[in-house]
C-alpha positions in Angstrom: 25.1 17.8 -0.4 23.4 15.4 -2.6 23.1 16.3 -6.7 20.7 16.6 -9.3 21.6 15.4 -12.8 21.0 18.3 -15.3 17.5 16.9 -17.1 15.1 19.3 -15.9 14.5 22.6 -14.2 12.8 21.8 -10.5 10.6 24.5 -8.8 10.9 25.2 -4.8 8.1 26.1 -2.5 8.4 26.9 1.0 6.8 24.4 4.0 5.8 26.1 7.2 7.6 24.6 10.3 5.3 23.3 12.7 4.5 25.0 15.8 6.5 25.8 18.6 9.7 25.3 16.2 11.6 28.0 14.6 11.5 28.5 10.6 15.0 27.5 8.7 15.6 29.8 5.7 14.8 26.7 2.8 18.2 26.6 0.2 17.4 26.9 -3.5 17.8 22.8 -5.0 21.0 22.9 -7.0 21.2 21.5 -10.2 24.8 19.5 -11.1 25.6 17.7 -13.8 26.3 14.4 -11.7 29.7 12.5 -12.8 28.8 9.4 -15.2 28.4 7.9 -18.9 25.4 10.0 -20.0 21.4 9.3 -20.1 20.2 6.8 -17.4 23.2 7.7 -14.9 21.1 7.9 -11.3 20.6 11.2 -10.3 20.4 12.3 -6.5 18.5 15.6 -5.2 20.7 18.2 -3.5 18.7 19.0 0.0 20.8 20.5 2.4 21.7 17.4 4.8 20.2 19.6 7.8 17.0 20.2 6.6 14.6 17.8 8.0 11.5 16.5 6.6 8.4 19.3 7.2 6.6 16.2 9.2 9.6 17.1 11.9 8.8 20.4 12.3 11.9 22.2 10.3 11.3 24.5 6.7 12.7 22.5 3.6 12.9 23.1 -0.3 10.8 20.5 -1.7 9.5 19.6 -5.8 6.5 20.7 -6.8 4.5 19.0 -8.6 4.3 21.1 -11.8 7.0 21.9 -14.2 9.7 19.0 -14.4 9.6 17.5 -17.6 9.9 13.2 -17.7 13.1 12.3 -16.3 14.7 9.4 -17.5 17.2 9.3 -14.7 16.4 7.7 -11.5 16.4 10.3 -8.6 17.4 9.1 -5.2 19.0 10.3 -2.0 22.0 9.1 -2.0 24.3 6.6 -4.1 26.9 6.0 -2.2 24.0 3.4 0.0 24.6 0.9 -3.3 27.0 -1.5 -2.0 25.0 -1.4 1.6 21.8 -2.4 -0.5 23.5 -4.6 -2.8 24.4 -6.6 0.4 21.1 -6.6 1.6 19.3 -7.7 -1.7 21.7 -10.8 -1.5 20.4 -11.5 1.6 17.2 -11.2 1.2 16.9 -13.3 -1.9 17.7 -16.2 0.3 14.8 -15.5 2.5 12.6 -14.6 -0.8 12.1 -18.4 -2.6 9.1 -17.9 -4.1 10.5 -14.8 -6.3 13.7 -17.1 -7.1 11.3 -19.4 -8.0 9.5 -17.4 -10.7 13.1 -16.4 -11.8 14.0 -19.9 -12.5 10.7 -20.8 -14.2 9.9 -17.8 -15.9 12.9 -16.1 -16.6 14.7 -18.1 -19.6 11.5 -17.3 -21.6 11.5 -13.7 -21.0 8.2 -13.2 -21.0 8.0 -9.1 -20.3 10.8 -8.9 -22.7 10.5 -4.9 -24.6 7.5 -4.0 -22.1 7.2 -1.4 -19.6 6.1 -2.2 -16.0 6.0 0.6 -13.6 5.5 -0.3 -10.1 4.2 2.2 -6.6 4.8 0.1 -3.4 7.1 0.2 -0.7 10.7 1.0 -1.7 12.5 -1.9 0.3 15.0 -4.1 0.0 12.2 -6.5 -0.5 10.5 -4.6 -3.4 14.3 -4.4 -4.8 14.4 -8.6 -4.7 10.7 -7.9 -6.9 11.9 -5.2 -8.8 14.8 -7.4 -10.2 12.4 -10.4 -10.4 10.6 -8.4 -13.3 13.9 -7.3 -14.8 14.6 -10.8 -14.8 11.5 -12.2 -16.7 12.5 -9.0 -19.2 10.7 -6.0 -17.8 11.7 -2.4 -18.0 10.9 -1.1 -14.7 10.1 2.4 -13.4 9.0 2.3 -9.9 8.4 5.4 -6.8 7.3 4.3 -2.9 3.9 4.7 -2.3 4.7 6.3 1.3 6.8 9.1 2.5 8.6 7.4 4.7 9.0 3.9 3.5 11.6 4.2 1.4 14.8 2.3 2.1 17.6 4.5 0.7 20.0 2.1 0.4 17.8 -0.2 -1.0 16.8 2.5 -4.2 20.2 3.3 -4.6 21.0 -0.2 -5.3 18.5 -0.5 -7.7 19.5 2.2 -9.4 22.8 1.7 -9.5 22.5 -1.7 -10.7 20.4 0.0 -13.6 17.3 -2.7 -13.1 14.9 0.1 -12.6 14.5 4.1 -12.8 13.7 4.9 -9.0 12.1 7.8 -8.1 12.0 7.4 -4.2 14.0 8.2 -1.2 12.8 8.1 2.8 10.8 11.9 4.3 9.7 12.8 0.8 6.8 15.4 1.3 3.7 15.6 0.1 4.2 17.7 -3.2 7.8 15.4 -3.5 6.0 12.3 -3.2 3.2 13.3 -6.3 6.3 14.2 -8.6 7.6 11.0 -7.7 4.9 8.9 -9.0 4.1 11.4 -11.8 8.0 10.2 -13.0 7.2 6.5 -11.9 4.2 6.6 -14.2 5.1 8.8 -17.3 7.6 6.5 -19.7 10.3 8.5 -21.8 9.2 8.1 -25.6 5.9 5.9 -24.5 2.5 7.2 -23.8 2.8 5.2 -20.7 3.5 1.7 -19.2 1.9 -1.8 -20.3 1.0 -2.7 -17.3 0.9 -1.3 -13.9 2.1 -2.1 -9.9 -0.2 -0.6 -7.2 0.0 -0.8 -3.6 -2.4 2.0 -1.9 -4.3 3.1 -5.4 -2.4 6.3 -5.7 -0.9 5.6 -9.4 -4.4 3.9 -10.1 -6.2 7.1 -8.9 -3.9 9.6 -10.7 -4.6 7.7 -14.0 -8.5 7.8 -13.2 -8.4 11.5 -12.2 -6.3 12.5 -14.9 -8.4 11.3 -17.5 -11.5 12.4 -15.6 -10.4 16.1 -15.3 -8.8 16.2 -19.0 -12.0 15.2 -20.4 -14.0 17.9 -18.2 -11.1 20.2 -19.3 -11.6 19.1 -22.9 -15.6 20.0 -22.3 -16.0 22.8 -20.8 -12.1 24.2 -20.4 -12.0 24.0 -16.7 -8.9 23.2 -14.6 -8.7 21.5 -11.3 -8.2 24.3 -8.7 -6.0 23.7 -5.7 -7.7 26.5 -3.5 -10.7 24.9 -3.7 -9.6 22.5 -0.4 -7.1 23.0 2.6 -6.2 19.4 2.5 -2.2 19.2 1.6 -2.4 16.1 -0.6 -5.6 17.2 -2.5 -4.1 20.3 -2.9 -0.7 18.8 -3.7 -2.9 16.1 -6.6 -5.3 19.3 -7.8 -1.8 21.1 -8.7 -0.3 18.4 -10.3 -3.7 17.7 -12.6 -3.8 21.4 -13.4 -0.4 22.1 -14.4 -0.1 18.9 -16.5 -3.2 19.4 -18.8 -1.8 23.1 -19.3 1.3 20.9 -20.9 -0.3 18.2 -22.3 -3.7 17.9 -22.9 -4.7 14.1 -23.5 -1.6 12.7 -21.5 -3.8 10.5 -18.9 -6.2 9.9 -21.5 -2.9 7.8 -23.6 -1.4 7.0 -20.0 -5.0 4.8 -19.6 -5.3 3.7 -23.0 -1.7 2.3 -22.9 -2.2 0.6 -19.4 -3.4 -3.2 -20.2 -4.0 -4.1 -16.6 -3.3 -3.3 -12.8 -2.0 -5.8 -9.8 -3.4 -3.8 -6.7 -2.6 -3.8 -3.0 -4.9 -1.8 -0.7 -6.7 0.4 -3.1 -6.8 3.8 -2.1 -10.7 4.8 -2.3 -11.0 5.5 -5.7 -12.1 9.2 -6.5 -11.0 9.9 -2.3 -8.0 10.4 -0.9 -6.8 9.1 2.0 -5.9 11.9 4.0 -9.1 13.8 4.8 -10.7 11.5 2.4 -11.8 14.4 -0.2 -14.1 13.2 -3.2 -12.5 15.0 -6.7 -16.1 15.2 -8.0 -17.4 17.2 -5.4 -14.1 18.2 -3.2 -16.3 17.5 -0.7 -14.3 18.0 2.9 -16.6 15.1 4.5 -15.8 11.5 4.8 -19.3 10.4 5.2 -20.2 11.3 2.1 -17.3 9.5 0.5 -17.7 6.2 -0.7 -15.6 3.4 0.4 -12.7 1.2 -2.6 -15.2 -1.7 -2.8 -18.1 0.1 -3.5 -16.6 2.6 -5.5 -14.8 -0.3 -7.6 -18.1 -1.8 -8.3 -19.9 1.5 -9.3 -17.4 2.0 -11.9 -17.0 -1.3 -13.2 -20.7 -1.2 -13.3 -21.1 2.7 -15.2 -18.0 1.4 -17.7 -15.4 3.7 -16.2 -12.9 1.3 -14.8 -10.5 2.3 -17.5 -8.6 -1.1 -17.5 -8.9 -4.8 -15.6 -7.6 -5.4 -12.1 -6.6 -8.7 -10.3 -8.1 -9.4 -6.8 -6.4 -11.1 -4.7 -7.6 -10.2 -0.9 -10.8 -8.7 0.5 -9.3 -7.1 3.7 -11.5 -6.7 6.8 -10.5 -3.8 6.5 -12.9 -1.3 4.8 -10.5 -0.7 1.8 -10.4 -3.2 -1.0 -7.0 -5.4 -1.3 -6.5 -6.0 -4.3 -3.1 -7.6 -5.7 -2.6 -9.8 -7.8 -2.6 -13.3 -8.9 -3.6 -15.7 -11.5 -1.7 -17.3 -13.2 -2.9 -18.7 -16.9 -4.0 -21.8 -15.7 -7.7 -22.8 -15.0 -9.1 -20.0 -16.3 -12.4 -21.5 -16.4 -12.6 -21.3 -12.3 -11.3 -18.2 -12.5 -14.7 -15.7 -11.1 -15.4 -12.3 -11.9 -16.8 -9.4 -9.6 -20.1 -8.9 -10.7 -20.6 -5.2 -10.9 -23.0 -3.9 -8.3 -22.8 -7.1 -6.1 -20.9 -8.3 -3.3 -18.7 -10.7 -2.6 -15.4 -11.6 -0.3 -13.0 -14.2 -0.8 -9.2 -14.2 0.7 -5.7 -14.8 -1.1 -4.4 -16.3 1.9 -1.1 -16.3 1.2 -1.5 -12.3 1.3 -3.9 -11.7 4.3 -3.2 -14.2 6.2 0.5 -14.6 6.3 1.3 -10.5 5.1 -1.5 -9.3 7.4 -0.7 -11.4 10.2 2.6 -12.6 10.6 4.1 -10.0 9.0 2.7 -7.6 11.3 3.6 -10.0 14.5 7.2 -9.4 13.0 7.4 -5.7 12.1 5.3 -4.1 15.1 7.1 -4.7 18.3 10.2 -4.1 15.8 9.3 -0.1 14.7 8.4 0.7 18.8 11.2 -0.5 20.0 13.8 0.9 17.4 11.5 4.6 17.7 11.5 4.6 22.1 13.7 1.9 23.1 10.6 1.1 25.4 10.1 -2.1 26.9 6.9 -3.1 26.2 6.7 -6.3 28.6 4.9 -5.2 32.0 2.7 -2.1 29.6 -0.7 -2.1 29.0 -1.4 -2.2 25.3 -4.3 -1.1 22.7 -5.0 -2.8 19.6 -7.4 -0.8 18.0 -9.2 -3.2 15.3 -9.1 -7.3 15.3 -8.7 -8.5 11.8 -5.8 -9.6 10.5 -3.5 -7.2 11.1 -4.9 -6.2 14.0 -4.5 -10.1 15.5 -0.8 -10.2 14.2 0.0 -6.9 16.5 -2.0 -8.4 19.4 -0.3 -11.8 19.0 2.8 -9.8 18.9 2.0 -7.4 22.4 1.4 -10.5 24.3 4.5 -12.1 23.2 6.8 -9.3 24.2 4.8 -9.2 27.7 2.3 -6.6 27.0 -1.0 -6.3 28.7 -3.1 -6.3 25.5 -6.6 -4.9 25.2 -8.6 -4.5 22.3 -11.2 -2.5 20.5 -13.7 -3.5 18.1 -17.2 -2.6 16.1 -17.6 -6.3 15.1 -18.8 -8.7 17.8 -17.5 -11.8 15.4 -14.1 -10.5 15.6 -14.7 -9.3 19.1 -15.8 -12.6 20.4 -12.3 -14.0 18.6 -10.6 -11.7 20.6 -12.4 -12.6 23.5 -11.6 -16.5 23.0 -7.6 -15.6 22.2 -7.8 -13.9 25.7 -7.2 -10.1 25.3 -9.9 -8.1 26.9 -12.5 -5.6 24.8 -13.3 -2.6 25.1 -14.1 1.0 24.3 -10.9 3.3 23.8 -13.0 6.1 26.2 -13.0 3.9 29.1 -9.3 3.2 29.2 -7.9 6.0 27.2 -6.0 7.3 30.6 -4.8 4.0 31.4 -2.6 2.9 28.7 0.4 2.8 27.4 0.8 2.1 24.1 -1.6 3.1 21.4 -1.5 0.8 17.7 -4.9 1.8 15.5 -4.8 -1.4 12.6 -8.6 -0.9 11.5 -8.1 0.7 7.7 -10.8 3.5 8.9 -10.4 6.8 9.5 -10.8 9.4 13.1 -9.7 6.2 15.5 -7.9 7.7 17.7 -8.5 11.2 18.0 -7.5 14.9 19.5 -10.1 14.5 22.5 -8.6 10.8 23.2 -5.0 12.1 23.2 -5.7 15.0 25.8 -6.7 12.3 28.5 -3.6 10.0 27.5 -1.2 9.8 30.4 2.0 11.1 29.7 4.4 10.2 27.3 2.0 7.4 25.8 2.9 6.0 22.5 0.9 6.3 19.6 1.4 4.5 16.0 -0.9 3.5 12.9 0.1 0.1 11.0 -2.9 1.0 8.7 -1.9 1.7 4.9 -3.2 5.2 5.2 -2.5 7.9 7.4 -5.9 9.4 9.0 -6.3 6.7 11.7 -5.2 9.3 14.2 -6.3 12.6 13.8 -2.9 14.0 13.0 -3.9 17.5 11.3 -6.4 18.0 14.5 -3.5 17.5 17.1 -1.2 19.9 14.8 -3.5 22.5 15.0 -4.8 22.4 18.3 -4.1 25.5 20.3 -1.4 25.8 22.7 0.0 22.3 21.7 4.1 21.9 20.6 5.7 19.6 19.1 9.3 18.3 20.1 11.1 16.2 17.7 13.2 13.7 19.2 14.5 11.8 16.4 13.2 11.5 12.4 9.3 9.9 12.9 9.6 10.1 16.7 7.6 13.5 17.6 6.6 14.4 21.2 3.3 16.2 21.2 3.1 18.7 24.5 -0.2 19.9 25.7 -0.8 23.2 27.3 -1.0 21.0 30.7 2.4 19.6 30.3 1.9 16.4 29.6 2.3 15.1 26.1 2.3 11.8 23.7 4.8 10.3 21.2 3.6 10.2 18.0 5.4 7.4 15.6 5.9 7.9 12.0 3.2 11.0 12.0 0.7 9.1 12.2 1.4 7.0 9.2 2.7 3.9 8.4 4.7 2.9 11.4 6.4 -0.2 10.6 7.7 1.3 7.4 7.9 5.1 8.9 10.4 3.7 12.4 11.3 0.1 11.2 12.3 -2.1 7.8 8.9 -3.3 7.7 7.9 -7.2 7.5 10.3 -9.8 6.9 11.8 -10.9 3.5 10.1 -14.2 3.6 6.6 -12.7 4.6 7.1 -10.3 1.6 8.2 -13.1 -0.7 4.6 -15.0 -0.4 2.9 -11.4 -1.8 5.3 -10.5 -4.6 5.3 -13.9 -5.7 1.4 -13.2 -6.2 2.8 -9.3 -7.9 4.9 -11.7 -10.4 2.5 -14.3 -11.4 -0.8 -11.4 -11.2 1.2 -9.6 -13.8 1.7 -12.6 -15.8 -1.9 -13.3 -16.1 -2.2 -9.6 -17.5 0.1 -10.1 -20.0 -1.5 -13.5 -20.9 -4.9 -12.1 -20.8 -4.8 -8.4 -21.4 -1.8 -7.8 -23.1 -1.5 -10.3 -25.6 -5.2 -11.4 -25.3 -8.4 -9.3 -24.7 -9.7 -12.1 -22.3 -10.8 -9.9 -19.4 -13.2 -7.3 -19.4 -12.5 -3.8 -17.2 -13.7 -5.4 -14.2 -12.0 -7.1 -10.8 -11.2 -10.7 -11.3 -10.5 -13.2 -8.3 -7.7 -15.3 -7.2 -8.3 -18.9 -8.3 -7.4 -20.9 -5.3 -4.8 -23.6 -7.0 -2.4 -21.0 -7.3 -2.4 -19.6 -4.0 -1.8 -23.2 -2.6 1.5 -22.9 -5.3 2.6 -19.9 -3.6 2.2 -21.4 -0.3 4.0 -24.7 -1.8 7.1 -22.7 -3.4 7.9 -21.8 0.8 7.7 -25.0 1.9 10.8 -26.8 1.2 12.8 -24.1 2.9 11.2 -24.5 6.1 11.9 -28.4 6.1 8.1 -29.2 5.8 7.2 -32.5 4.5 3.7 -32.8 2.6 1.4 -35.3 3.3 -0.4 -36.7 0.3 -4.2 -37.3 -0.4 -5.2 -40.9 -1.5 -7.8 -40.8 -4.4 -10.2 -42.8 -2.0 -9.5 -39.8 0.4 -9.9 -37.3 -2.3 -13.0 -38.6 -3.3 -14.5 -38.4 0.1 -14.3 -34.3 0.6 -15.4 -34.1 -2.7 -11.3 -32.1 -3.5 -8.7 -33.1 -6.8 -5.8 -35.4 -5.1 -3.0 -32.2 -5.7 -5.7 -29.5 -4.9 -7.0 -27.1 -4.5 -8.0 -28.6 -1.4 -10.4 -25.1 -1.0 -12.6 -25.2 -3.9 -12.9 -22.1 -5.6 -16.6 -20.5 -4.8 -18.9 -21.0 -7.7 -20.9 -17.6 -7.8 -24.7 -17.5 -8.5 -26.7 -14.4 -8.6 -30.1 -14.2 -6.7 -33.2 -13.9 -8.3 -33.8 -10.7 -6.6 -30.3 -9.3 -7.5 -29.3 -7.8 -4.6 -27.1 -10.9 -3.2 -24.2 -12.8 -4.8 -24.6 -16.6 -3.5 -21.8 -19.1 -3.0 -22.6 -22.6 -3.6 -19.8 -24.8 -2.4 -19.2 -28.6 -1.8 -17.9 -30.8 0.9 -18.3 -34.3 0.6 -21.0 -34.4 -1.4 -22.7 -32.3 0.3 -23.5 -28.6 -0.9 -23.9 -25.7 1.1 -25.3 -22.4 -0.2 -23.9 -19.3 2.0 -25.0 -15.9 1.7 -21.8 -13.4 1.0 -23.3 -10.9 0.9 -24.3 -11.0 4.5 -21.2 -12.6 5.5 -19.6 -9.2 4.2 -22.0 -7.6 6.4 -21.8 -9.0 9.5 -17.3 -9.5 8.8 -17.8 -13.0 8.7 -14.4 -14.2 6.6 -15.5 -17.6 4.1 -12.4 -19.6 5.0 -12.7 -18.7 8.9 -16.7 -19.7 9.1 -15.6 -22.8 7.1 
């Protein structure tokens, strides 16, 4: 049994067992004082060890989202995982350069010194190395996972042992468990809120924005978000949490937003739709297609003012989400460009997509199917649904273990690159009943779906490596008549069709590198949170202590992703090579970089198109972004 320190009074709701599996009577949470010095002594959650996670098929108590007061106590699974973590993080901070890096610079100064950053991403042992990275430079940290099942638990029980930050995380959270979490996360004991703000999905972002959005209308009109008013669990689980908190505490998003100076995001979550069943708040509308999509929806409310605080852009992913992270640093602020509201633009902090998206994947996704089936995957036929980054790090991966890899893409650019690397394309309805392994990677929604999964052959293996979890059509399958589900281990679930045959499902659909694996490698990570560290910086410099940037989406500067990418090199043995000034002078580039230039932004007379001027040589090349965006042209790639 695992314990709950005595702060606050935890409601229970029952989760219906999936089909085909037989209900388990769910235990009332118990509520012990846990042994320790007083306030800020981590606190576990007592959940009968037998009770699986709902996505498993079994009943389990789990929080709602309502009635438990701030804790100030982190809340994890179980804290006897500390000196297992503790190990780890030691590890991993060898493999992590850039972060000791920032330590070393940064930390003597203690920049974040009395403020509050509060972080939702990944709860790893390499989010723990970031974690303490902020702690270093003086942070208090609060921090929850922004997945169910991504959480490491030794990994936040050494964090919260160590006392570096107040974790609210721990791996098969459900859906109401995960909300409370990044309530806690985001609500600061004797603070309206946190300074500044960690994202990775949008789901902290979106709660502030809704939360202030539905106090206001509450404020107006006395109208309360209703959690009937959809069937979608997460909407429902967000519509409860909204309702029951104004009841408490009327303005508490509206102080939550004025308090936040400034975000670092990582794949926004559609802002004002969720992810699962992408439902709009405004309309609770049960369509996708009439959703719109991060980018657009970004620019819309920069553009109308309600972008409640400034956010640093660091990647454009070819996905159809906005990546956002992080980074600049104080530097160079004059080539530092700003998102023009209404216009479009794409530009890539390659030390994220490119080395995150691709190598990381390449890593982490032969990794999570082989630690889920213990399949060999050498000799099967493979499906890579989606050729951007990520999707070219899992097909570079397939072909390395042996797979036969095929593909499947909408954009003949990244088609014809898939072509030229030598995997074949095609559509997923011609060879649907052929193959073996399923991996969707596109960042859109209904991929792979019920009517594909009928004609699988038996036992194929499906997975998502996209951030959200509607890539397959999960709820379909679960609810399609005469189908059961066998669990065969946590995030492995067999899915048996009325004809007998069935597929293996990985992580529920969601996040399967995370869900079945550790996720990418430490040094992979280290290049992104390095860009977390110095992004946050910047906000301080420019937010906090200055009121340099508007509420709008500012780009990475190129210089310092080149620093990133230089802070890695000396533990790889790589030797630089160094420009001449003649040689400089010739590409038209500074002698130490960046050896990219930052685009210089003009806006078209007609003010529909953002244009990109850029120089080589000399010679200067105007390039339409906007189409580029259009037709998934990347501006580094076509250069």
């Amino acid at each position: 049994m695992l314990e709950l320190r005595d702060t606050a009074q935890i409601a229970l709701d029952w989760v219906e067992p999936r089909k085909g599996t037989a209900p388990v009577p769910a235990e009332p949470l118990t509520r012990t004082p846990s042994p320790g010095p007083g306030p800020g002594t981590p606190a576990t959650l007592a959940i009968p060890e037998d009770f699986e996670d709902p996505e498993v098929g079994r009943a389990r108590p789990r929080i709602l989202t309502t009635v438990a007061p701030t804790q100030d106590d982190p809340l994890v699974k179980d804290m006897g995982l500390a000196e297992f973590g503790r190990k780890e993080l030691t590890l991993a901070e060898h493999e992590m350069p850039g972060l000791m890096a920032a330590r070393k610079e940064f930390g003597p100064s203690q920049p974040f010194k009395g403020m509050n950053i509060n972080g939702s991403l990944h709860m790893t042992i390499q989010t723990g190395v970031l974690i303490e990275t902020l702690a270093a430079l003086g942070a208090k940290v609060r921090w929850c996972s922004c997945n169910i099942f991504s959480t490491q638990d030794h990994a936040a029980a050494a964090i919260a042992k160590a006392g570096t930050s107040t974790v609210f995380a721990w791996k098969g959270e459900t859906l109401p468990e995960y909300w409370w979490c990044t309530e806690q996360m985001m609500t600061v004991p004797g603070a309206d809120g946190c300074d500044q703000l960690v994202d990775d999905g949008g789901d902290a972002t979106l709660l502030i924005h809704k939360g202030k959005e539905f106090e206001e209308k509450f404020a107006k009109d006395g109208s309360l978000p209703d959690p009937s008013s959809t069937t979608n669990a997460e909407f429902k689980c967000i519509l409860q949490l909204l309702r029951d908190s104004i009841q408490v505490d009327k303005t508490k998003y509206t102080r939550m937003a004025a308090k936040c100076k400034g975000v670092s995001e990582e794949m926004l979550r559609v802002l004002g739709v969720l992810g699962t069943g992408c439902q709009d708040f405004g309309a609770v509308s049960e369509s996708a297609e009439e959703t719109t999509t991060g980018v657009h929806r970004l620019r819309e409310m920069a553009a109308k003012g309600e972008l409640l605080f400034p956010a640093i852009n660091v990647n454009d992913c070819r996905f159809f989400c906005f990546v956002l992270v992080i980074l600049v640093f104080t530097e160079n602020r004059a080539s530092r460009n700003t998102l023009l509201p209404g216009k479009q633009q794409q530009q890539d902090c390659v030390t994220k997509s490119k080395f995150d998206n691709v190598y990381g994947c390449r890593h982490s996704l032969p990794d999570s199917i082989m630690r889920a089936t213990d399949v060999m995957i050498g000799g099967k036929r493979a499906l890579v649904a989606g050729y951007g980054d990520v999707g070219k790090g899992c097909a570079f991966a397939m072909r390395g273990a042996g797979a036969r890899v095929l593909i499947t893409e909408i954009d003949p650019i990244c088609a014809l690159q898939a072509c030229m690397e030598g995997f074949q394309v095609v559509t997923l309805e011609e060879c649907v009943g052929e193959v073996d392994i399923f991996t969707s990677a596109t960042g859109n929604f209904k991929i792979i779906t019920l009517e594909h999964m009928k004609k699988m052959k038996n036992n194929a293996i499906v997975c998502n490596i996209g951030h959200f979890d509607n890539e397959i059509a999960m709820e379909d399958l679960e609810k399609c008549p005469g189908v059961k589900v066998e669990n065969i281990k946590p995030q492995v679930d067999r899915f048996v069709f009325p004809d007998g045959h069935g597929v293996i499902v990985l992580a529920s659909g969601r996040l399967v590198n995370l869900g079945c694996a550790t996720g990418h490698p430490s040094f992979v990570m280290s290049c992104s949170f390095t860009n977390q560290v110095l992004a946050q910086l910047d906000i301080l410099e420019n937010c906090t202590k200055a009121k340099n940037y508007k509420n709008d989406v500012y780009l990475l500067p190129k210089k310092l992703d080149e620093k990133v990418a230089a802070l890695h090199l000396p533990s790889l043995g790589a030797s630089m090579t160094k420009l001449s000034k003649e040689q400089a002078d010739y590409i038209g580039v500074p002698v130490e970089g960046p050896f990219k230039p930052a685009s210089r932004l003009k806006v078209d007379p007609e003010g529909d198109r953002v244009m990109n001027r850029r120089g080589y040589g000399g010679l200067k090349l105007e390039v339409d972004t906007a189409r580029m965006t259009l037709y998934g042209i990347d501006e580094d790639e076509g250069v």
